[in-house]
PyMOL CGO cylinders between C-alpha atoms (Angstrom):
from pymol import cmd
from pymol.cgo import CYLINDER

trace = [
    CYLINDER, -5.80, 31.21, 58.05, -7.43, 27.87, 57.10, 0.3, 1, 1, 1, 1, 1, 1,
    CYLINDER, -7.43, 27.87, 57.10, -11.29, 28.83, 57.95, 0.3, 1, 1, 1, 1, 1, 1,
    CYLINDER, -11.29, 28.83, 57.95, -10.82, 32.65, 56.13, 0.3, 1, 1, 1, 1, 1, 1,
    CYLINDER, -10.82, 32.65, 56.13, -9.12, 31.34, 53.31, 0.3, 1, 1, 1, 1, 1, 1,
    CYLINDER, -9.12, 31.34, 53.31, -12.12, 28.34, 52.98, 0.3, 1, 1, 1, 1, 1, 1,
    CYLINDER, -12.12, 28.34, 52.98, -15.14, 30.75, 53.25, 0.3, 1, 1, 1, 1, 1, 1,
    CYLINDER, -15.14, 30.75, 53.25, -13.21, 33.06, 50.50, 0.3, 1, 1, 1, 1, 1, 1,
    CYLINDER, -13.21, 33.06, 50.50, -13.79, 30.74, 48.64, 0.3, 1, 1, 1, 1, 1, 1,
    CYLINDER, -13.79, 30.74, 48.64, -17.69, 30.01, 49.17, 0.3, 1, 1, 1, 1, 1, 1,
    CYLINDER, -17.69, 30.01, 49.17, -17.06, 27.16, 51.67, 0.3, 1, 1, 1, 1, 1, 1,
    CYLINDER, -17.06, 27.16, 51.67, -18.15, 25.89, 55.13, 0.3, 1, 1, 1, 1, 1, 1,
    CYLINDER, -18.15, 25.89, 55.13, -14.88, 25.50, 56.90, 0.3, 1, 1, 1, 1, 1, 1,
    CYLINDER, -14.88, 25.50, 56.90, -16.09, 23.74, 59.86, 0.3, 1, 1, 1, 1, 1, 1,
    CYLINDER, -16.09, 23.74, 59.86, -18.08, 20.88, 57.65, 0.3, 1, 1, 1, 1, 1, 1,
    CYLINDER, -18.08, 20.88, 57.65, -14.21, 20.31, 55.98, 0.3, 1, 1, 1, 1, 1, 1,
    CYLINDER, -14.21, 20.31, 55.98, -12.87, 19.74, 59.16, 0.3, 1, 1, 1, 1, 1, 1,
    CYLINDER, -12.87, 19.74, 59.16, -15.46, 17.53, 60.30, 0.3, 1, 1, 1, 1, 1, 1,
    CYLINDER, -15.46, 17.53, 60.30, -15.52, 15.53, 57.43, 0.3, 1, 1, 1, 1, 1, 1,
    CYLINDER, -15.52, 15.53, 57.43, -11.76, 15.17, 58.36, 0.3, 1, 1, 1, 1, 1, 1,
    CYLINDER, -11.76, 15.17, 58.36, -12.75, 14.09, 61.77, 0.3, 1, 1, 1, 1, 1, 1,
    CYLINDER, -12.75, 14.09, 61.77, -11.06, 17.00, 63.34, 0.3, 1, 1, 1, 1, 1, 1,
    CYLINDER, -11.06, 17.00, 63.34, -12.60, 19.23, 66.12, 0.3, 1, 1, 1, 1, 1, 1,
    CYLINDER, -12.60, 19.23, 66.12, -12.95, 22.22, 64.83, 0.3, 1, 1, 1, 1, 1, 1,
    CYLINDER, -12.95, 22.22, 64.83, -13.58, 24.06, 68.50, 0.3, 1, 1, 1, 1, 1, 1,
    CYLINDER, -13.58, 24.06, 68.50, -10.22, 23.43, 69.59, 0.3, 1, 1, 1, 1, 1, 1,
    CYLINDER, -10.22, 23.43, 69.59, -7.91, 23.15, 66.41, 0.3, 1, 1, 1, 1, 1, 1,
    CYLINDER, -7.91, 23.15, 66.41, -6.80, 26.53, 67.16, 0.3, 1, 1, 1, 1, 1, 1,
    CYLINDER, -6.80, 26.53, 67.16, -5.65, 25.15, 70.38, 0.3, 1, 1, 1, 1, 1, 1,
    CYLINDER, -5.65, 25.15, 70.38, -1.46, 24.82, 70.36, 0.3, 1, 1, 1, 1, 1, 1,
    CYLINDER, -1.46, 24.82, 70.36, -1.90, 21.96, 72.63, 0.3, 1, 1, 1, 1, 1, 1,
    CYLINDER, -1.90, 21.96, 72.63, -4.79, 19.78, 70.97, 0.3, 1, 1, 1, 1, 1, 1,
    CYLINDER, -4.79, 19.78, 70.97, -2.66, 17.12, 68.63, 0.3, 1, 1, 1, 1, 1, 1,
    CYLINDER, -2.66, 17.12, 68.63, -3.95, 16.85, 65.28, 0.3, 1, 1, 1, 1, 1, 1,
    CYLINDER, -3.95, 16.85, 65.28, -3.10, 13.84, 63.46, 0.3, 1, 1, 1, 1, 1, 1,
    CYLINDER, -3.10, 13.84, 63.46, -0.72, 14.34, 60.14, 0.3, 1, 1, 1, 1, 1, 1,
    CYLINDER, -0.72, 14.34, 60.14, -2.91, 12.36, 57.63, 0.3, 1, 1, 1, 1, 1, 1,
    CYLINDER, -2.91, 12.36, 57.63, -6.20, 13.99, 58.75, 0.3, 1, 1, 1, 1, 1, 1,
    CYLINDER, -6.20, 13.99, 58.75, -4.51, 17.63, 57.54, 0.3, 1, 1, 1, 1, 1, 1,
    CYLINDER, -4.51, 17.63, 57.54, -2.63, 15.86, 54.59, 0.3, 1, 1, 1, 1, 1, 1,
    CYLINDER, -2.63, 15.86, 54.59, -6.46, 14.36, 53.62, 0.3, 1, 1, 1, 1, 1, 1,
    CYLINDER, -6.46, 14.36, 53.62, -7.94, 17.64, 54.19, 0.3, 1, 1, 1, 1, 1, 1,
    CYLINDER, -7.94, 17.64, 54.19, -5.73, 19.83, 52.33, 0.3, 1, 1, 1, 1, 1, 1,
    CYLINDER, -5.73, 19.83, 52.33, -6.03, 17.08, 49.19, 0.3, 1, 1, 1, 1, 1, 1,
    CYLINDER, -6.03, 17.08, 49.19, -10.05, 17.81, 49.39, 0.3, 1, 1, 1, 1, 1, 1,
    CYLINDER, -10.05, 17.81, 49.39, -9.88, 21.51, 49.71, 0.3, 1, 1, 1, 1, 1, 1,
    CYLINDER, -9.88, 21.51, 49.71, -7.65, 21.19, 46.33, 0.3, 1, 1, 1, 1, 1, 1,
    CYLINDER, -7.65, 21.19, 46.33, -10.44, 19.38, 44.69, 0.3, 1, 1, 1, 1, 1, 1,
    CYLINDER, -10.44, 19.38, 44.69, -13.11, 20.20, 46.21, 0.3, 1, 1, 1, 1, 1, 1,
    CYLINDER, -13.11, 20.20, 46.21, -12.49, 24.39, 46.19, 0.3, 1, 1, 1, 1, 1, 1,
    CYLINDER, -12.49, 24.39, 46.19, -11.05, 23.72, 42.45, 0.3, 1, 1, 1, 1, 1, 1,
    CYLINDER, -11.05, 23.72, 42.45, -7.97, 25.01, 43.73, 0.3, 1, 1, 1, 1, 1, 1,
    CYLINDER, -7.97, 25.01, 43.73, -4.68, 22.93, 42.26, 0.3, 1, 1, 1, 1, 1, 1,
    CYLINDER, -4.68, 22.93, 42.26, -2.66, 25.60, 44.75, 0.3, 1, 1, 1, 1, 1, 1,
    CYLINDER, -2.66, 25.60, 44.75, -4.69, 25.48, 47.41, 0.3, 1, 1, 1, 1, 1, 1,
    CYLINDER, -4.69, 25.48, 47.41, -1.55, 24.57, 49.88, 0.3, 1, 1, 1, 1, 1, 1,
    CYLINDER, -1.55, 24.57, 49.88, 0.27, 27.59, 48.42, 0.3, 1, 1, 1, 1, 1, 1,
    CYLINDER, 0.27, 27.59, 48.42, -2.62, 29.65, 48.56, 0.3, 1, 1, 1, 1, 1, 1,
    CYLINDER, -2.62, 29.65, 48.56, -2.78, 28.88, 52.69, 0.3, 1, 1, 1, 1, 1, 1,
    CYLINDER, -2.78, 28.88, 52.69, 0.68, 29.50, 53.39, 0.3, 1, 1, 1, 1, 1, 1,
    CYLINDER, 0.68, 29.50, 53.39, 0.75, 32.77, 51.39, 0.3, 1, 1, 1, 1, 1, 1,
    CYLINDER, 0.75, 32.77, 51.39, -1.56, 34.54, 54.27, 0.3, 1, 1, 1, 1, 1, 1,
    CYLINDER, -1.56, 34.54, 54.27, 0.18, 32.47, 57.07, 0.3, 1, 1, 1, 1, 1, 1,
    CYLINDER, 0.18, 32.47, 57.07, 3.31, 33.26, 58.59, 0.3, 1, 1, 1, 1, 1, 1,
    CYLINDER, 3.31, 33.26, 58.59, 6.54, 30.97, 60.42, 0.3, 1, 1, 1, 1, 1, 1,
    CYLINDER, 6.54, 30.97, 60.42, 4.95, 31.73, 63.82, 0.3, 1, 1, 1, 1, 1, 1,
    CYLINDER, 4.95, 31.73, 63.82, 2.75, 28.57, 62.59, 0.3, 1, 1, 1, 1, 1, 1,
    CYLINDER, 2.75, 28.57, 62.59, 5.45, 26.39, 63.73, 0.3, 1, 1, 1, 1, 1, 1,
    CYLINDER, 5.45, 26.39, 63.73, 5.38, 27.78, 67.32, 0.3, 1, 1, 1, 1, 1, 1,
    CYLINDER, 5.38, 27.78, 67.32, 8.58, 27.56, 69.77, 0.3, 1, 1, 1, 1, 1, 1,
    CYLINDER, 8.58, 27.56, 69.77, 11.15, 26.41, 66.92, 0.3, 1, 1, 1, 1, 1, 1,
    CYLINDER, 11.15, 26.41, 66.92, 10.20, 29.40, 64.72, 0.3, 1, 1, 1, 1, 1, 1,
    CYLINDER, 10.20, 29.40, 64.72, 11.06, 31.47, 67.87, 0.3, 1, 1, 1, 1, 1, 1,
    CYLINDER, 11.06, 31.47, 67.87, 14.18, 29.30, 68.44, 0.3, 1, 1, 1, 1, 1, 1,
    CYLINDER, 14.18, 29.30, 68.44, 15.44, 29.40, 64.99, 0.3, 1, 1, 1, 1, 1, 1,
    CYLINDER, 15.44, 29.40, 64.99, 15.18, 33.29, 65.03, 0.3, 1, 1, 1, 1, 1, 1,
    CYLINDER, 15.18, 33.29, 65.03, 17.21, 33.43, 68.12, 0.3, 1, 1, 1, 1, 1, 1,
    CYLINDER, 17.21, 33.43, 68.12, 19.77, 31.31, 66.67, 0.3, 1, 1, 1, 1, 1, 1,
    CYLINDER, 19.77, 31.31, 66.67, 23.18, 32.87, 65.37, 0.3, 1, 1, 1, 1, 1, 1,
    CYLINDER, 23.18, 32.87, 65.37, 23.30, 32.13, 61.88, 0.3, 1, 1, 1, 1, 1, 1,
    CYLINDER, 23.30, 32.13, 61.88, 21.57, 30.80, 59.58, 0.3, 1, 1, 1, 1, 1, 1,
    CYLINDER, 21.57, 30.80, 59.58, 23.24, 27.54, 59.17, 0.3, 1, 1, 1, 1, 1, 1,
    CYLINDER, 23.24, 27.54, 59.17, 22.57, 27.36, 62.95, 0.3, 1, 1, 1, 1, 1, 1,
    CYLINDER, 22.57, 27.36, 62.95, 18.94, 28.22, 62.30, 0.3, 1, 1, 1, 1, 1, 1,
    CYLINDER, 18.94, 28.22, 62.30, 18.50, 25.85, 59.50, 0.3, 1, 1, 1, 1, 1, 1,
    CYLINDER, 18.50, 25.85, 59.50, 19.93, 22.82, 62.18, 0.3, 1, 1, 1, 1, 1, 1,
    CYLINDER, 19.93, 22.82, 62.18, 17.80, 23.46, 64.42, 0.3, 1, 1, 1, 1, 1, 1,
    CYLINDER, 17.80, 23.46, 64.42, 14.58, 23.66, 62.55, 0.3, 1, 1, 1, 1, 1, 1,
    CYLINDER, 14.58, 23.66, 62.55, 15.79, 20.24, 61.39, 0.3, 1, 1, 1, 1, 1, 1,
    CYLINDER, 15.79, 20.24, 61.39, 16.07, 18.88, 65.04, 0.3, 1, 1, 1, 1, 1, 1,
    CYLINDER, 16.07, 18.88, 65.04, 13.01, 19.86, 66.63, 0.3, 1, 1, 1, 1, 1, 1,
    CYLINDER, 13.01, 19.86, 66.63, 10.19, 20.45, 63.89, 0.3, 1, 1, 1, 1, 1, 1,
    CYLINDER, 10.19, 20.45, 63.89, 9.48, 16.98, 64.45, 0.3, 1, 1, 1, 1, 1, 1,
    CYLINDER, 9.48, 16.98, 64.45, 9.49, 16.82, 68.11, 0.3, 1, 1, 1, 1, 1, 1,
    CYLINDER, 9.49, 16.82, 68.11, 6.96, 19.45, 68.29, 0.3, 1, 1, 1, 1, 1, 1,
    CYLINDER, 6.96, 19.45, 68.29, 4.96, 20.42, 64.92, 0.3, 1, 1, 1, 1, 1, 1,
    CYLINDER, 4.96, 20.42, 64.92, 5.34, 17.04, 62.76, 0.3, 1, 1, 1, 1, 1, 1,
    CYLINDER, 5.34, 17.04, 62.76, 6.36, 13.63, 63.86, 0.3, 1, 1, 1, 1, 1, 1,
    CYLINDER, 6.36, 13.63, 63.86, 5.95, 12.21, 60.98, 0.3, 1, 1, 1, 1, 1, 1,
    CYLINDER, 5.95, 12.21, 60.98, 8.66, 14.99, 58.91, 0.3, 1, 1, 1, 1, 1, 1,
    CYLINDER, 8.66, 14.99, 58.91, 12.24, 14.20, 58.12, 0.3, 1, 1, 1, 1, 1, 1,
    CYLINDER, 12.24, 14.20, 58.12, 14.11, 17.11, 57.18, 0.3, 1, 1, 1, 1, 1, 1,
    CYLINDER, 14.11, 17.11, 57.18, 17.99, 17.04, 56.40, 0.3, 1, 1, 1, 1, 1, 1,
    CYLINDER, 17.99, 17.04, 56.40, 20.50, 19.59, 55.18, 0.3, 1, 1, 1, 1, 1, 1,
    CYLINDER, 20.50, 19.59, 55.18, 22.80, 18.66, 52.54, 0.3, 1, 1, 1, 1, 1, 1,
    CYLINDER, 22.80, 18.66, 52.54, 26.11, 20.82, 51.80, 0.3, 1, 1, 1, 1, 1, 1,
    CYLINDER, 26.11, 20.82, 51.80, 27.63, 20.71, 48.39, 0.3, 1, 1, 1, 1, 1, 1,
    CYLINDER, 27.63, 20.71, 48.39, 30.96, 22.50, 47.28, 0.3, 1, 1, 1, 1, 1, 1,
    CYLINDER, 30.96, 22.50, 47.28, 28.46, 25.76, 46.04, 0.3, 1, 1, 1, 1, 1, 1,
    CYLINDER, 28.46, 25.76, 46.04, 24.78, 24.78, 46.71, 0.3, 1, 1, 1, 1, 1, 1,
    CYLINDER, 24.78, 24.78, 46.71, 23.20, 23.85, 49.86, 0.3, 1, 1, 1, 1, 1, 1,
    CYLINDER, 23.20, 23.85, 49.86, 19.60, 21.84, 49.93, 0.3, 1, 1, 1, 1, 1, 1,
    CYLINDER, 19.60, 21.84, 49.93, 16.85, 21.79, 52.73, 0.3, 1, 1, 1, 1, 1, 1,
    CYLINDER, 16.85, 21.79, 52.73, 15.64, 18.57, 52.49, 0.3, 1, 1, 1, 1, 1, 1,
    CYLINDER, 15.64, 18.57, 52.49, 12.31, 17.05, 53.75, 0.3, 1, 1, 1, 1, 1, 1,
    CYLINDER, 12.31, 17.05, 53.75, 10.06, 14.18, 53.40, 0.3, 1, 1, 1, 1, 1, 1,
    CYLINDER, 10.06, 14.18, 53.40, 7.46, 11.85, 55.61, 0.3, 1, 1, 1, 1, 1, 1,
    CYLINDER, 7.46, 11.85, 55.61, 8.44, 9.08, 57.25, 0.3, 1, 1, 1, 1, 1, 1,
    CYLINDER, 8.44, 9.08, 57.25, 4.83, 7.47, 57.12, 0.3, 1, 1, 1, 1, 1, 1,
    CYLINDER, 4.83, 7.47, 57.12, 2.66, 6.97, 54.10, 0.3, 1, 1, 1, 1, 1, 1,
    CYLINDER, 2.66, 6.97, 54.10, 0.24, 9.71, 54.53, 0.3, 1, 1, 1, 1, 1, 1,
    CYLINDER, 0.24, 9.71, 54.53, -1.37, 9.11, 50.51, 0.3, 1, 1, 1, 1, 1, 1,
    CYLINDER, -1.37, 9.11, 50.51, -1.24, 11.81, 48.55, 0.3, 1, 1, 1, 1, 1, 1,
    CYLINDER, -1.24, 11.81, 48.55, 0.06, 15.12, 50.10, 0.3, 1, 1, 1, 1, 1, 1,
    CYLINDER, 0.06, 15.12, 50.10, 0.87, 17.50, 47.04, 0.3, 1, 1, 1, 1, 1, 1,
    CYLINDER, 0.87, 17.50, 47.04, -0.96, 20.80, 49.01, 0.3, 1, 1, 1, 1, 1, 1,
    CYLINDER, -0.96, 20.80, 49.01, 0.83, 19.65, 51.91, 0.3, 1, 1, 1, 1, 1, 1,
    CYLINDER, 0.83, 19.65, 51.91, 4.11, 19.90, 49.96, 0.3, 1, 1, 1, 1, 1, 1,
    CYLINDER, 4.11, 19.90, 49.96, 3.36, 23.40, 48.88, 0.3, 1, 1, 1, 1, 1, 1,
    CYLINDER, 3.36, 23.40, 48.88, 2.46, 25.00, 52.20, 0.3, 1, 1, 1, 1, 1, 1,
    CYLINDER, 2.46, 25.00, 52.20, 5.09, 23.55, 53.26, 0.3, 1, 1, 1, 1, 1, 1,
    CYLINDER, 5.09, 23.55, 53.26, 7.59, 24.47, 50.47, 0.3, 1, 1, 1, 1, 1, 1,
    CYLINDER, 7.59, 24.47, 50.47, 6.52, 28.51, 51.42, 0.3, 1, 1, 1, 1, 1, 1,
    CYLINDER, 6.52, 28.51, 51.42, 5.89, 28.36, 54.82, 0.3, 1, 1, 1, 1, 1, 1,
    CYLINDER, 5.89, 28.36, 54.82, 10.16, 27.23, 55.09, 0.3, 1, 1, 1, 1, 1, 1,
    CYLINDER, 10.16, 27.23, 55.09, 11.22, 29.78, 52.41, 0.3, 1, 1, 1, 1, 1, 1,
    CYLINDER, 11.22, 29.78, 52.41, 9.55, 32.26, 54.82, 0.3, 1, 1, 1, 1, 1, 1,
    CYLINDER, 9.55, 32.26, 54.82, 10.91, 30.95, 57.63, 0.3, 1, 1, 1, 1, 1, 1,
    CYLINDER, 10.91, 30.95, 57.63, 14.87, 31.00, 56.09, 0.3, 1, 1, 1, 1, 1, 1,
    CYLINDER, 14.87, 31.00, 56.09, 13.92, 35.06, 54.94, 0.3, 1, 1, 1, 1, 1, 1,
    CYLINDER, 13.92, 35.06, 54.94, 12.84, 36.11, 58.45, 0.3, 1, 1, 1, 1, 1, 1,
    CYLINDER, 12.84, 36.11, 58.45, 15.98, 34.42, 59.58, 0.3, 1, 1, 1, 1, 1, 1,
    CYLINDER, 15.98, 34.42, 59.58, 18.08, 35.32, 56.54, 0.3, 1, 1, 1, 1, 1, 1,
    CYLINDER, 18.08, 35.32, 56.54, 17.02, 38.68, 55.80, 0.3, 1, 1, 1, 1, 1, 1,
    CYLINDER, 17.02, 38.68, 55.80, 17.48, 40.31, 52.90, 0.3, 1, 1, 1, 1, 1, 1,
    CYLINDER, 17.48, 40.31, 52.90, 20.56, 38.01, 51.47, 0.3, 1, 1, 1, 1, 1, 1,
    CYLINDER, 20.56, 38.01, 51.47, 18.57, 35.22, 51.52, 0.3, 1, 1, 1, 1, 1, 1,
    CYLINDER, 18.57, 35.22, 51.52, 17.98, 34.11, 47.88, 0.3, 1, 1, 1, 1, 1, 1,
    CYLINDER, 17.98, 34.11, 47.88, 16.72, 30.40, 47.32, 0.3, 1, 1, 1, 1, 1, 1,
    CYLINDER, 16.72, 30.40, 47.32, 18.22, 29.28, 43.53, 0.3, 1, 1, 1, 1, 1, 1,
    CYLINDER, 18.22, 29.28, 43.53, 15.73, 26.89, 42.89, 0.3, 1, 1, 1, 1, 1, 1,
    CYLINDER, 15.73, 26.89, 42.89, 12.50, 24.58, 44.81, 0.3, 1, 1, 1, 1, 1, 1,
    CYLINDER, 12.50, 24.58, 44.81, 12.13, 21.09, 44.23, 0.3, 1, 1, 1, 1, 1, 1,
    CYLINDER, 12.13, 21.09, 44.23, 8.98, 19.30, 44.85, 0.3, 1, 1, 1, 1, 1, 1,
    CYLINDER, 8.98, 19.30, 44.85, 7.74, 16.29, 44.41, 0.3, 1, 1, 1, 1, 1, 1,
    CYLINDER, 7.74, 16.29, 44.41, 3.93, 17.18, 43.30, 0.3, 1, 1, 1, 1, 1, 1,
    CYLINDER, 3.93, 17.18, 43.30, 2.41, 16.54, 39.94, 0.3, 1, 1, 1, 1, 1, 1,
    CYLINDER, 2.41, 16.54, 39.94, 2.26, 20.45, 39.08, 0.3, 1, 1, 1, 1, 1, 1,
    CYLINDER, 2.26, 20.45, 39.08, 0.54, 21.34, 36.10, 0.3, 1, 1, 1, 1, 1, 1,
    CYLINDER, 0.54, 21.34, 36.10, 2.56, 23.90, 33.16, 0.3, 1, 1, 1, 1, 1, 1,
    CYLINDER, 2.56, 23.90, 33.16, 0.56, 26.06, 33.38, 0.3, 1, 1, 1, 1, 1, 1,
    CYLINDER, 0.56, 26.06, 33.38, 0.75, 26.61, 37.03, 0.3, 1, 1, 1, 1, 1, 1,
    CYLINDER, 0.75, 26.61, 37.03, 4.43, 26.92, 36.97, 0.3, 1, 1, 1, 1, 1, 1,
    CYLINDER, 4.43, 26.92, 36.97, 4.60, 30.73, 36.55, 0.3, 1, 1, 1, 1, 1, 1,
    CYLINDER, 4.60, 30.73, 36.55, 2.15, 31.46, 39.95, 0.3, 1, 1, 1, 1, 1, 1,
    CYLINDER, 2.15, 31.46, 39.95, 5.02, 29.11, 41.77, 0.3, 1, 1, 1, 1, 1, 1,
    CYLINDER, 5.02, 29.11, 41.77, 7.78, 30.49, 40.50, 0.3, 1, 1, 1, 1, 1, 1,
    CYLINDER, 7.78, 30.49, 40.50, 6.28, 34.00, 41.56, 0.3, 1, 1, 1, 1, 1, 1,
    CYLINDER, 6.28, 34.00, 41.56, 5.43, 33.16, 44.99, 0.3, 1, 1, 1, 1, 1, 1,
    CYLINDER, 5.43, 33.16, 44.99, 8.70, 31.35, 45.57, 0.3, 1, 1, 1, 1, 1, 1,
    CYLINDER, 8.70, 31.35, 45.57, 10.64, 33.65, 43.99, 0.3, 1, 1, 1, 1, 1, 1,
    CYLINDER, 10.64, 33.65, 43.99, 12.87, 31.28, 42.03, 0.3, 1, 1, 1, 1, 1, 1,
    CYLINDER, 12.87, 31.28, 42.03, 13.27, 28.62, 39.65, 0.3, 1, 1, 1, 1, 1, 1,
    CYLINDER, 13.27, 28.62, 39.65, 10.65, 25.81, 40.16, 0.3, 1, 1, 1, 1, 1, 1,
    CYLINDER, 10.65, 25.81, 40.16, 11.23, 21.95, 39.38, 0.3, 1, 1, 1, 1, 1, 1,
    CYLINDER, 11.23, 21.95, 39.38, 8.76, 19.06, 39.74, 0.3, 1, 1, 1, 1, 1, 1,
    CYLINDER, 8.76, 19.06, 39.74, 10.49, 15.70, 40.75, 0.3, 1, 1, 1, 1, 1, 1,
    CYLINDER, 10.49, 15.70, 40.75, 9.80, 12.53, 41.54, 0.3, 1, 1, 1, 1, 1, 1,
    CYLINDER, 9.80, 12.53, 41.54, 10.54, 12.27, 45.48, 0.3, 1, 1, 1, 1, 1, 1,
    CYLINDER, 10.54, 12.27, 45.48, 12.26, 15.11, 46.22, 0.3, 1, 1, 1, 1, 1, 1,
    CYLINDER, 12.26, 15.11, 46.22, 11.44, 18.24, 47.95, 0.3, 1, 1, 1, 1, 1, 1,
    CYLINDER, 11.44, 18.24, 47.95, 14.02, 20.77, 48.83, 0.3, 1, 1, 1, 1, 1, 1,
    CYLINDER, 14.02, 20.77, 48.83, 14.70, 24.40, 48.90, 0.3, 1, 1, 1, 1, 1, 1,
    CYLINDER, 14.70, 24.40, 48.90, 18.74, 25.25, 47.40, 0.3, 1, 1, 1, 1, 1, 1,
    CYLINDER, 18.74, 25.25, 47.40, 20.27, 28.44, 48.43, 0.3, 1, 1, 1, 1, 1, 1,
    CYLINDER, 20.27, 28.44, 48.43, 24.23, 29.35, 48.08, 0.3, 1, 1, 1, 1, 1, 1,
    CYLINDER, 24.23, 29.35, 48.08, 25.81, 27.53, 50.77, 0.3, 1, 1, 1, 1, 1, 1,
    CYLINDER, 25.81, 27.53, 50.77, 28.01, 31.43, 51.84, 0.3, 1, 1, 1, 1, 1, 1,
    CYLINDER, 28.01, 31.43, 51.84, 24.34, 32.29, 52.63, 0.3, 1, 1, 1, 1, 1, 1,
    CYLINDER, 24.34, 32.29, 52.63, 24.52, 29.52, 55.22, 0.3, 1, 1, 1, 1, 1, 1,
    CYLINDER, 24.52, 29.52, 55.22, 27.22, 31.78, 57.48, 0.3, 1, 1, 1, 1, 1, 1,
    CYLINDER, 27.22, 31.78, 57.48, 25.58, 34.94, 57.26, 0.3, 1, 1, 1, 1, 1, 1,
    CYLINDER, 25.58, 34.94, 57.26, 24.46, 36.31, 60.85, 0.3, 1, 1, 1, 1, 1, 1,
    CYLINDER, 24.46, 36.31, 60.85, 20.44, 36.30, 62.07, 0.3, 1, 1, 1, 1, 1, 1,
    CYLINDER, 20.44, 36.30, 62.07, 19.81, 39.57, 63.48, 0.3, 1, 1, 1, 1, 1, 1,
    CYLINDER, 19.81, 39.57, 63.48, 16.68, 38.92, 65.43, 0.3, 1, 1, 1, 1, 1, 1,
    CYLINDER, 16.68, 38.92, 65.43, 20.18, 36.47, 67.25, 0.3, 1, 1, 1, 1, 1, 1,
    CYLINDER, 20.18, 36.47, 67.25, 19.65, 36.27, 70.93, 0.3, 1, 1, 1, 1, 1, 1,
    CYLINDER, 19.65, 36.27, 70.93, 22.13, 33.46, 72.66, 0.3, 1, 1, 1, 1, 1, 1,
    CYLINDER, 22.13, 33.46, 72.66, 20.35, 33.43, 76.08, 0.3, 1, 1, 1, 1, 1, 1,
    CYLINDER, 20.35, 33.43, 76.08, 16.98, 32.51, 74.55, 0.3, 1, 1, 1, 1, 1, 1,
    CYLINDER, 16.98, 32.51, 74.55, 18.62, 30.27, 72.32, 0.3, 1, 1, 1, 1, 1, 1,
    CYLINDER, 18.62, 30.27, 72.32, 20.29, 28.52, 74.96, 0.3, 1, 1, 1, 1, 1, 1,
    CYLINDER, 20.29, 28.52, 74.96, 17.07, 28.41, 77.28, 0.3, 1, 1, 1, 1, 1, 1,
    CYLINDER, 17.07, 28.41, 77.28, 14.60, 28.03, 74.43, 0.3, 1, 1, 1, 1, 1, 1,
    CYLINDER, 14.60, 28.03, 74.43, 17.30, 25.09, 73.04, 0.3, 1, 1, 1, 1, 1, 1,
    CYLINDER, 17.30, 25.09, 73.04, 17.52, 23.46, 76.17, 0.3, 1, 1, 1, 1, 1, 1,
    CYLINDER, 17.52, 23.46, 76.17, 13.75, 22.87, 76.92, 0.3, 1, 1, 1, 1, 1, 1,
    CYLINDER, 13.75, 22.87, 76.92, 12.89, 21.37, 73.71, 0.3, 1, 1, 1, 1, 1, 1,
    CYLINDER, 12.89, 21.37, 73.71, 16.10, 18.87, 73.82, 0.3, 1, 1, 1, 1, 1, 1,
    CYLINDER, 16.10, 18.87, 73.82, 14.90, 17.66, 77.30, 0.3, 1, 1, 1, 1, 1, 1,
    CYLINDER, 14.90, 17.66, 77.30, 10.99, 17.37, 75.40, 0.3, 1, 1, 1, 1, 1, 1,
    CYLINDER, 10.99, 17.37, 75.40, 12.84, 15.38, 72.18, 0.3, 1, 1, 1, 1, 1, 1,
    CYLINDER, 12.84, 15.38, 72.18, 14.82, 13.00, 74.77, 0.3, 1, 1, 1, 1, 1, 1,
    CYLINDER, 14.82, 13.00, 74.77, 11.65, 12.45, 77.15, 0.3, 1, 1, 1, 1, 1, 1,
]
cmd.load_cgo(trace, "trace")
């Protein structure tokens, strides 16, 4: 969606990417390795560049969680959705971002998705919103129609009056922090069954990306 979304907006998107020193004949290829900071970098220019504060938001609003390849498949295999969220947190990192640490914290009502960079990648506030919608849609497909999030965290420097578009597109009460970035849902919506729930392609699907993780 990167390129369409670009020229929508009166831009050449193969001089962005090349100015990011990424090739843009094969970064639609699911086994060329692009490096973290060169998106982070590139989705900070398009901001600026495109006058687009949301740009990140903007790109994850036409994309979709098939974007995160084999673990989006996994996850909707997966039983429930506490067993979703787990593994999302185990193997986004093995095969989609090295560089993301994701946790899930349980309180006595509310449960947070967690995530951060282990790296220094500079400034990464579009990152933070793709990423902040591109999860929420990922915990609906797997959620279904229970799934509510109460609130998004984010640690971005949002402007007011952009506040109402985010709250619209995520659907729920929107807070900008410091260092944080999570997505809180009721932790009872952490049992509730995935329908799309297959155990053999879970199992099969599970097993081959623990054996890439521990290679």
């Amino acid at each position: 969606g990167f390129s369409g979304l670009v020229r929508s907006r009166g831009a050449d998107p193969i001089a962005m990417l090349e100015r990011h020193e990424i090739d843009p004949q094969v970064v639609g290829d699911p086994d060329h390795y692009v490096k973290c900071k060169s998106v982070v970098d590139l989705f900070e220019y398009c901001g600026t560049s495109l006058n687009d504060p949301l740009f990140g938001l903007h790109l994850a609003r036409i994309q979709n969680p098939d974007v995160f390849g084999c673990v989006a498949a996994l996850c909707r295999a997966a039983s429930t959705v506490r067993e979703s969220v787990t593994s999302f947190i185990d193997f986004i990192p093995v095969i989609h971002g090295p560089d993301t640490l994701l946790e899930l914290v349980e309180g006595e009502h509310t449960a947070e998705i967690r995530w951060s960079v282990g790296t220094d990648l500079g400034s990464n506030t579009q990152a933070n919103y793709q990423a902040a919608l591109l999860n929420l849609k990922l915990l609906q497909l797997v959620g279904g129609q229970a799934f509510r999030p109460s609130y998004v965290n984010l640690a971005v420097d949002a402007r007011t009056r952009d506040i109402a578009e985010l709250e619209d597109r995520l659907g729920c009460r929107f807070n900008r922090t410091k260092s944080e970035n999570a997505i809180a849902c009721p932790v009872c919506l952490l049992d509730q069954p995935v329908t799309s729930s297959s155990r053999l392609l879970f199992t099969l699907l599970g097993g081959y990306l623990e054996q890439v993780k521990t290679a």
